[in-house]
TORNU-348814 format. One line per field, with one value per residue (C-alpha): x, y, z; residue in three letters. Coordinates in Angstrom, 3 decimals, padded with zeros to 6 digits. Layout:
X [X/...];
Y [Y/...];
Z [Z/...];
aa [ALA/...];
//
This chain:
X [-051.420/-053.314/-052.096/-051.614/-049.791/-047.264/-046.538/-045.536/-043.345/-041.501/-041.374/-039.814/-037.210/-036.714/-035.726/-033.138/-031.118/-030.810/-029.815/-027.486/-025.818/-025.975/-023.910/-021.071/-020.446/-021.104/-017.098/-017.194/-020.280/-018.491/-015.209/-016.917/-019.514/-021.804/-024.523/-024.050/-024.792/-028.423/-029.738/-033.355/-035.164/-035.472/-034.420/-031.035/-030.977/-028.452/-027.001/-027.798/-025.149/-026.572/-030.488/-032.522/-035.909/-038.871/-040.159/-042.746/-040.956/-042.345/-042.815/-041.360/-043.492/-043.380/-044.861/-048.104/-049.393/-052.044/-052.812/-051.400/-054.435/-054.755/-052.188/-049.606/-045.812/-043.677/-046.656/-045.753/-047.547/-046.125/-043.489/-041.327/-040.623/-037.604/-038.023/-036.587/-032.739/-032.822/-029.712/-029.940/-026.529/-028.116/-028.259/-032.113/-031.465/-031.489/-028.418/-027.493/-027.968/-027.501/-030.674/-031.113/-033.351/-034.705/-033.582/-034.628/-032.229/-033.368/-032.805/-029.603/-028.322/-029.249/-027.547/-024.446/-025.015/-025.270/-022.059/-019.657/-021.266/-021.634/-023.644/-026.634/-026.040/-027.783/-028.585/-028.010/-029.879/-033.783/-035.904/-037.187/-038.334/-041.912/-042.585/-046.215/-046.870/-050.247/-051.483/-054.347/-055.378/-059.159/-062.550/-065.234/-068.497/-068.004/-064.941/-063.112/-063.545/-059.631/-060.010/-062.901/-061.770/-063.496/-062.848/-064.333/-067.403/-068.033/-067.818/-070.464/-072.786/-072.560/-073.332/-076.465/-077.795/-077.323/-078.880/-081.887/-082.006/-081.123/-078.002/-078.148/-075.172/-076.189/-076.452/-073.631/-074.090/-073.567/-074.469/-073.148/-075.738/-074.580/-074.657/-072.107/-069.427/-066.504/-063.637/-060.130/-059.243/-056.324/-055.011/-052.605/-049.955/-046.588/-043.435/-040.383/-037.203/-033.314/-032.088/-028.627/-026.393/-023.597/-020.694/-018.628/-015.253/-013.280/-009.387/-010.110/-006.378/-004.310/-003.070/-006.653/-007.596/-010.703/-010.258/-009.439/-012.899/-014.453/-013.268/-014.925/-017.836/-018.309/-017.889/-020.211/-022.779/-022.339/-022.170/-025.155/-027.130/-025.645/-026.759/-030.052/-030.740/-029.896/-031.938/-035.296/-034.512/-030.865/-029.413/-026.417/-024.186/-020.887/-017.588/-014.736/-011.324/-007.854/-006.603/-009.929/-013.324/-016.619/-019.916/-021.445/-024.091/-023.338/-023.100/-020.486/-018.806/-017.856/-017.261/-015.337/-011.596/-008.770/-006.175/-004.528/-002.666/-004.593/-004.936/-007.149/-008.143/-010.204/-012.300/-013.107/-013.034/-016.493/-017.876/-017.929/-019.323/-022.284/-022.879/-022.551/-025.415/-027.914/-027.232/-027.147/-024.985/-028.103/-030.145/-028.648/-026.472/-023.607/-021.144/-018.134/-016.202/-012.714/-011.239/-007.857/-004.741/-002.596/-001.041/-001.812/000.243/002.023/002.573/001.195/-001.884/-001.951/-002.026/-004.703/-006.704/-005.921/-007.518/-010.346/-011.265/-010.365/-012.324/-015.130/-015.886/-015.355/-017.945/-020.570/-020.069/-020.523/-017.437/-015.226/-014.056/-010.874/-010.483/-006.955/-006.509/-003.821/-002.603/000.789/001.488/000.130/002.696/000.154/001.380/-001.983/-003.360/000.203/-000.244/-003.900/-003.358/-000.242/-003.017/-005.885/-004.397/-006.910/-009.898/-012.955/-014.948/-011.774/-011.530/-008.833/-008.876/-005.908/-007.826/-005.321/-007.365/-011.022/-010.751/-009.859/-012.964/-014.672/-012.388/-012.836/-016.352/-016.464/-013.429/-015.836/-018.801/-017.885/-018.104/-021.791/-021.360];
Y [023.123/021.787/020.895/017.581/017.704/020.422/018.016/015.110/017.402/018.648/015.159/014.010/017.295/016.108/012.225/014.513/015.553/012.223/010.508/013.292/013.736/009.967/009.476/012.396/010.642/006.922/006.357/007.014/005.287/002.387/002.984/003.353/001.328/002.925/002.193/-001.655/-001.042/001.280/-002.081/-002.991/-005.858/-003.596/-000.332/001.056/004.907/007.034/009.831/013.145/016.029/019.594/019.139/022.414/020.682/023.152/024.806/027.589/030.495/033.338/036.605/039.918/041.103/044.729/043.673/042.087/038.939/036.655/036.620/039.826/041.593/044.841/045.973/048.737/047.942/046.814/045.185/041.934/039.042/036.036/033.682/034.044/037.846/039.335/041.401/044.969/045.237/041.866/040.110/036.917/035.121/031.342/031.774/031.248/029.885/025.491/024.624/022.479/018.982/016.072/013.746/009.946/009.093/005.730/004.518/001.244/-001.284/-001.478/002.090/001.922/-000.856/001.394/004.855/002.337/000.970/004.304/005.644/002.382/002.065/-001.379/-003.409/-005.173/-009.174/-011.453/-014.730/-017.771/-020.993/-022.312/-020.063/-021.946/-020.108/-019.362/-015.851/-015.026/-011.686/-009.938/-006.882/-004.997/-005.830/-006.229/-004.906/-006.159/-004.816/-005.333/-004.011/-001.227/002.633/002.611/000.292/002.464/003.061/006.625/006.115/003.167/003.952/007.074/004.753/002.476/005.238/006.903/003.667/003.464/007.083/007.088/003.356/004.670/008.573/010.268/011.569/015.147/016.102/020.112/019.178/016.926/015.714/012.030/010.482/007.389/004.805/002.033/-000.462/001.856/001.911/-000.533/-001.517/-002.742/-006.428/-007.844/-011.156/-013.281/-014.241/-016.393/-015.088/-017.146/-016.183/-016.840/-018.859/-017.262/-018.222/-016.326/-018.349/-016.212/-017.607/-016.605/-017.390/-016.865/-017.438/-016.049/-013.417/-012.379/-009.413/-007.564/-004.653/-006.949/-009.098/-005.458/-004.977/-008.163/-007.307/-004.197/-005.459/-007.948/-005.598/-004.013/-007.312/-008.244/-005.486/-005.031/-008.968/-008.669/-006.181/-008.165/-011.287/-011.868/-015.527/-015.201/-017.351/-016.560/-019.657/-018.854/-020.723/-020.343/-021.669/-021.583/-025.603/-026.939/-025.384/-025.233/-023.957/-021.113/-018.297/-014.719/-013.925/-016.652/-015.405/-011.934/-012.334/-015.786/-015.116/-015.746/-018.499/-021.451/-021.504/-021.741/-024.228/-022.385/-026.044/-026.929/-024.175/-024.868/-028.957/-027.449/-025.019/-028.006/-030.137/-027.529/-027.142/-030.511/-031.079/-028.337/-025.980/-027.836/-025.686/-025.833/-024.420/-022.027/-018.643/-019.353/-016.666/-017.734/-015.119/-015.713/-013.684/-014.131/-012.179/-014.501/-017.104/-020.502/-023.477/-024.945/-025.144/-028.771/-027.094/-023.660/-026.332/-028.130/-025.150/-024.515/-027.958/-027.654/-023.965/-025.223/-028.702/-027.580/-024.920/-022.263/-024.599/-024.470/-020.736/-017.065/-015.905/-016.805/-013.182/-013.549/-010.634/-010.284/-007.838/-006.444/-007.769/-006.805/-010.561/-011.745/-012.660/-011.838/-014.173/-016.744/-013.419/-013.994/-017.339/-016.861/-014.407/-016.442/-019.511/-017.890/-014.996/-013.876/-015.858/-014.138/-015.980/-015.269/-011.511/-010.791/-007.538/-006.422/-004.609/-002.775/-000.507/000.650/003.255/000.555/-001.238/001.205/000.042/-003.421/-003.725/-002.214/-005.018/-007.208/-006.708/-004.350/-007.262/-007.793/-011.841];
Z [057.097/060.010/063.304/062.943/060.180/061.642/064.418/061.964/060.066/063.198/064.192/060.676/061.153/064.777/063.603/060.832/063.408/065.682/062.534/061.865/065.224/065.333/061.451/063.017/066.234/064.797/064.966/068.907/069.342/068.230/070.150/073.393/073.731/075.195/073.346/074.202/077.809/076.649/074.599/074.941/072.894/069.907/070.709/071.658/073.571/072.324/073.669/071.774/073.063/072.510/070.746/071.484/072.633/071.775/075.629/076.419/077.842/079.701/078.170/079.526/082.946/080.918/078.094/079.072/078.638/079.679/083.695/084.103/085.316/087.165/089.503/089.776/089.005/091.731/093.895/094.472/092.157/093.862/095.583/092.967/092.594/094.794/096.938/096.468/097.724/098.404/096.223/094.626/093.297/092.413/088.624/087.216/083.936/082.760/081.927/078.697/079.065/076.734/075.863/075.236/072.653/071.580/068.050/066.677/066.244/062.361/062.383/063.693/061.148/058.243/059.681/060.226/056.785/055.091/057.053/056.320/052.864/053.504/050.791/051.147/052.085/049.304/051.318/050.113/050.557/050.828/052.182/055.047/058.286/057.725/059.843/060.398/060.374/061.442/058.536/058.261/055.239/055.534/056.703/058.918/060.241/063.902/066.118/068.235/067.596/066.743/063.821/062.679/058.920/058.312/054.629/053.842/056.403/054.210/050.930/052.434/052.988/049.874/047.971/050.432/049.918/046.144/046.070/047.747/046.104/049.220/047.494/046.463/044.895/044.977/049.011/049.049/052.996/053.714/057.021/057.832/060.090/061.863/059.009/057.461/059.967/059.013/060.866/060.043/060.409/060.190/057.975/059.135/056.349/056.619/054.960/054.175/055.253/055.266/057.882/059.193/062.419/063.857/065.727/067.632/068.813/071.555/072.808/076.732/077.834/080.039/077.080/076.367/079.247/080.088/077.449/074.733/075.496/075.860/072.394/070.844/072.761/071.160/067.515/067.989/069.381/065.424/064.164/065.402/064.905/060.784/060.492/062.454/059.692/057.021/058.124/059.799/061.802/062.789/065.258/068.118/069.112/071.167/071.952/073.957/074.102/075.268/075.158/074.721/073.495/075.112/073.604/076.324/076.687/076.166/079.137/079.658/076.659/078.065/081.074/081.818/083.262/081.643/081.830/080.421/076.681/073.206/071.025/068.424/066.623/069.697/069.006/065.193/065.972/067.819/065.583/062.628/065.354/065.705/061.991/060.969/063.984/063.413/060.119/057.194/054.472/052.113/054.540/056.387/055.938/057.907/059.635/061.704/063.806/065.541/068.122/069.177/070.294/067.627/069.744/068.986/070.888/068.094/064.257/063.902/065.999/063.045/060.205/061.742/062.235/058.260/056.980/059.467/057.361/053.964/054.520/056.608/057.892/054.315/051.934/054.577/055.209/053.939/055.356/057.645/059.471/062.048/064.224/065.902/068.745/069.960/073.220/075.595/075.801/072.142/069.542/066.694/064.414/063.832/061.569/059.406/059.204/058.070/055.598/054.123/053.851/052.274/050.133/048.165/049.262/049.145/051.904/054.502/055.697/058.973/060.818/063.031/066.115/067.519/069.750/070.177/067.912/065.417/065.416/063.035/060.244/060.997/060.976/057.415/056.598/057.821/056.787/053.887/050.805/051.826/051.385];
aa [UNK/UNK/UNK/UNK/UNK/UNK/UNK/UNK/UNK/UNK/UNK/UNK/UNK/UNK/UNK/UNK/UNK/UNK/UNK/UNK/UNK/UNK/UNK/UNK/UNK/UNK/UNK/UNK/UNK/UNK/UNK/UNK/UNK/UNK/UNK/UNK/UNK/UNK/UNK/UNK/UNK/UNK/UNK/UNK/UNK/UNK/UNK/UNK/UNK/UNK/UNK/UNK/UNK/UNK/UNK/UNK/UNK/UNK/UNK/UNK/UNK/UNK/UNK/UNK/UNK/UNK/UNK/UNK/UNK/UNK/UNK/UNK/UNK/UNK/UNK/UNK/UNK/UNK/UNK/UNK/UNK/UNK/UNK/UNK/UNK/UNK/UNK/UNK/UNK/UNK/UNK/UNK/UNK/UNK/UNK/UNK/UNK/UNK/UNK/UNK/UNK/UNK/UNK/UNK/UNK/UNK/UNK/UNK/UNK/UNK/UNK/UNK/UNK/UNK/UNK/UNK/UNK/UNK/UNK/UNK/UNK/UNK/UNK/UNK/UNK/UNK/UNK/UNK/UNK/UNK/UNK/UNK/UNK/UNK/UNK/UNK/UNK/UNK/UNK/UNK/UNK/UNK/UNK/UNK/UNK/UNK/UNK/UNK/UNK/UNK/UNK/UNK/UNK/UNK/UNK/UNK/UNK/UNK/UNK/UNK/UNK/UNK/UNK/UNK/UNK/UNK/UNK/UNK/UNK/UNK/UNK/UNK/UNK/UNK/UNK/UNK/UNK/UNK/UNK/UNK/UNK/UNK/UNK/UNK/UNK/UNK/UNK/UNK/UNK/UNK/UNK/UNK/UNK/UNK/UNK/UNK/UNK/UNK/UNK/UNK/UNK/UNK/UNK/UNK/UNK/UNK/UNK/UNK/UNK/UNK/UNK/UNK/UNK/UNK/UNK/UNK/UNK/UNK/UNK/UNK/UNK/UNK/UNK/UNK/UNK/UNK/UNK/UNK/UNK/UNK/UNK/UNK/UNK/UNK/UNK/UNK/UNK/UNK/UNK/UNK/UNK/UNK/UNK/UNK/UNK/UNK/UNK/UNK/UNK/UNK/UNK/UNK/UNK/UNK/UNK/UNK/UNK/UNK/UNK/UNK/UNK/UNK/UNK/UNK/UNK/UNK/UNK/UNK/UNK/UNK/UNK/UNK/UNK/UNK/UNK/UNK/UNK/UNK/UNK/UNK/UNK/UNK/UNK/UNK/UNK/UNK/UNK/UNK/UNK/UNK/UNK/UNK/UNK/UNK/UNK/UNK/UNK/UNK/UNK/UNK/UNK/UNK/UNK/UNK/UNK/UNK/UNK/UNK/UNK/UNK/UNK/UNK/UNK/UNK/UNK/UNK/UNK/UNK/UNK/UNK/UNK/UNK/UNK/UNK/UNK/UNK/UNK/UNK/UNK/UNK/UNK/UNK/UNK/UNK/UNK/UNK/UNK/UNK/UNK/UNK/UNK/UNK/UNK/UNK/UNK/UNK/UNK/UNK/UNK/UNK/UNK/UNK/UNK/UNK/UNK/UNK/UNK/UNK/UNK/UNK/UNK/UNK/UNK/UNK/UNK/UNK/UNK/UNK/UNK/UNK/UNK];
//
């Protein structure tokens, strides 16, 4: 086995145990949240608790070694060796520390997907977004050293050797010239996707605190990333609401204080405003999510939010997913009424979020029917 070729299996055994150590602590990865906060564009670091990385060590002084040399035990080699009689308490040894590593998003989805046995999503609709994408596919004369494609080169100057009789096959050399050497080139090719859009919905009032937006913000960190998996051009579109609704950004989303009462109508009166105005049902893959601690300001208000889902919003979408968290102040009864409505609806899915530890089991409600 050559070199190279030990480091990419190490590597491969190396990526083995950060998927491991990730699938055992996946349920307090998604309880805590701390991989939200460790989010680049692609990439997420995750904290890996007890790896042994691979380190040079030095060998015994008695037992020789290279740079040894000549001398005569006890003379004194360098700053580091104590002095004879002379104590020394501070403790020598590294201690154990915890590592982050990197871990693609896309990795990420399918380590969650594999854990939650969630099933694949089957879009529905045209396939309109045309992504290009850049592959090397080709070969050219003419280009950098790191495209050089050894394989090909060799091919080329085979064909040239045997063309002209140079080719001795009891001598077997070949030696490529410069009209041999080919390069890699790349082809430019555009792939058509699924469109998809995610509306997240928010009560913000005076019953919805800090840990229960902390909550939704976790979930739809696993949301997002499960969905982003799923499908290539996804879109992000995020309301808020207590008596009246207002389309925000993310940041918004998360962090705007709470106050006023809910009327949970306002807030899908909006979302059908958005569809109707840019994602045609035939078009687009369409997932609505509610958050709410279950008050709502009146019954007349709960029915309307009812013909607004059965009208609208449920033809034009996958799914419709309400998430209800637990609150101190929350009466919790918008999930009853919900469930009561839509018994046995495939497209409708509620959650009770009671706690952090509770949003494990409501992602897989969620997203565990793979519509």
């Amino acid at each position: 086995m050559t070199e190279l070729n030990k480091i990419k299996q190490d590597h491969r055994r190396f990526k083995q145990i950060v998927r491991g150590k990730i699938k055992r602590n996946l349920r307090k990865y998604m309880s805590q949240g701390e991989l939200t906060g460790k989010q680049g564009k692609d990439v997420v670091k995750v904290p890996i608790p007890r790896i042994d990385i691979p380190r040079f060590r030095y060998g015994d002084k008695n037992t020789g070694g290279v740079g040894q040399g000549e001398g005569e035990p006890g003379d004194v080699i360098g700053q580091g060796d104590q002095a004879p009689g002379q104590g020394g308490e501070a403790g020598s040894e590294e201690g154990e520390h915890g590592i982050e590593v990197d871990v693609p998003l896309d990795e990420l989805a399918e380590i969650m997907g594999e854990e939650l046995e969630l099933p694949n999503i089957e879009p529905r609709g045209k396939k309109r977004i045309e992504t290009i994408r850049e592959k090397y596919s080709g070969l050219r004369r003419t280009g950098p050293e790191s495209l050089r494609h050894f394989k090909e080169t060799y091919k080329e100057a085979l064909k040239r050797q045997m063309a002209l009789g140079d080719y001795d096959p009891d001598n077997p050399v070949i030696l490529p010239t410069k009209e041999d050497v080919r390069y890699r080139s790349w082809k430019v090719t555009e792939l058509p996707e699924s469109n998809a859009v995610i509306l997240y919905m928010m009560d913000v009032s005076g019953s919805m605190g800090d840990e229960q937006k902390e909550i939704v913000r976790i979930e739809s960190f696993w949301i997002d990333t499960w969905l982003r998996s799923q499908y290539k051009g996804i879109e992000s579109r995020y309301i808020i609401h207590d008596a009246t609704a207002k389309e925000v950004d993310r940041h918004t989303f998360f962090h705007t204080r709470e106050s006023g009462g809910t009327m949970i109508s306002s807030a899908y009166k909006l979302c059908m405003k958005i569809l109707e105005k840019d994602y045609p049902a035939e078009e687009w893959n369409v997932y609505p999510f509610h958050f709410s601690d279950g008050d709502n300001w009146s019954v007349d208000d709960t029915a309307e939010c009812m013909k607004i889902l059965n009208e609208g919003v449920l033809p034009r979408a996958n799914m419709f997913c309400y998430g209800q968290v637990e609150s101190p102040y929350g009466s919790g009864q918008f999930i009853k009424d919900l469930d009561e409505h839509f018994e046995g609806t495939e497209r409708v899915t509620l959650s009770e979020i009671k706690n952090r530890d509770a949003i494990y089991d409501s992602i897989k409600e969620f997203l565990g029917k793979g519509l």
